[in-house]
N, C-alpha and C positions, 0 to 999 in steps of 0.2 A: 200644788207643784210650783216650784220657785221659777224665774225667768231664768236662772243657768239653766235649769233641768231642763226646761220646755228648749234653750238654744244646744244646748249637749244633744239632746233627741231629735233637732231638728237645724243643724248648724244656718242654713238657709234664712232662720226669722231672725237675724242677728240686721239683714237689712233694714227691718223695720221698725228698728228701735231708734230714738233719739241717741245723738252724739253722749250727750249725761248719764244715759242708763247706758251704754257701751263701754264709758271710762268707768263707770261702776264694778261693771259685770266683769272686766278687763281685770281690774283689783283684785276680785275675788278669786277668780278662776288663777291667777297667781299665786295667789295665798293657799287655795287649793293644792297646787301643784306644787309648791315646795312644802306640804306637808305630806303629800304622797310619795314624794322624793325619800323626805328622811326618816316616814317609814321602811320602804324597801333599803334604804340601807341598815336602819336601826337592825332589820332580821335577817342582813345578808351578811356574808363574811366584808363585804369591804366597808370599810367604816371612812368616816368622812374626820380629815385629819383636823386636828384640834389645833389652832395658831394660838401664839400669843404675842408678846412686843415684840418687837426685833432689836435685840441688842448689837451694842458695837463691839470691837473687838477686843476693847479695853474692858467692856464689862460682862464679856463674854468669859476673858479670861479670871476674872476675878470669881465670877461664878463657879467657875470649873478649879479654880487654884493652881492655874498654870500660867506661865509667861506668854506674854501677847505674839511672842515669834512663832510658839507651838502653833498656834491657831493660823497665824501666817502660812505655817508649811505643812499642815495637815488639812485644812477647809475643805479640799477638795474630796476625800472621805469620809464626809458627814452630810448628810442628807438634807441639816438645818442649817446650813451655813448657803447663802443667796450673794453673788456680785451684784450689788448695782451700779452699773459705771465702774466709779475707781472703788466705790465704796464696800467693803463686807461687812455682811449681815449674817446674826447667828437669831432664829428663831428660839424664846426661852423654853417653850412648851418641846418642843425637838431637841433640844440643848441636854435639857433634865431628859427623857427620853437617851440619847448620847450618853447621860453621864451614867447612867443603872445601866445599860448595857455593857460600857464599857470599864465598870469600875473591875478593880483587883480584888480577886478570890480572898478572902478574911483569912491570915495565917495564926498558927497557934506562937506563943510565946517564944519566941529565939529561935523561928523558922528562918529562913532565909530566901528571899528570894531568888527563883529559879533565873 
């Protein structure tokens, strides 16, 4: 049995370890505990949301193919769009996310939009 297991079973002998095998044990049971974490979410409905860069507005809108003022007067509708300060921020991974949600239905040849 390993010294986590003996202090898991017995939280009390954790006094009688040296300071080094405490920042040891400390590490692990960390590394433990976020992989027990993203198990239970890996098998639950809430998933644990995917980031990626934070783009700025300018290439936020280049991304999407819209003017930088769209993004100015829409932000607040979008989930991946973050102020900091004076600053806005569009997360890319939530952006693309935004963009498949909200793209326009494929029309057939000389449809016309509604």
């Amino acid at each position: 049995m390993s010294d986590l297991d003996e202090i898991v079973a017995a939280p009390e002998k954790a006094t009688e370890l040296p300071p080094e095998q405490l920042k040891a044990l400390s590490m692990r049971l960390a590394a433990c505990q976020n992989a027990i974490l993203l198990a239970l979410a890996a098998g639950s409905k809430v998933a644990i949301p995917a980031t990626g860069r934070n783009l700025t507005v300018k290439e936020a809108a280049a991304t999407l193919g819209v003017h930088p003022s769209y993004l100015y007067h829409n932000w607040k509708g979008m989930r991946c769009a973050r102020r900091i300060g004076r600053k806005l921020l569009f997360d890319s991974v939530g952006l693309e996310k935004w963009r498949t949600r909200n793209r326009e239905p494929a029309r057939e040849p000389g449809e016309e939009a509604a």
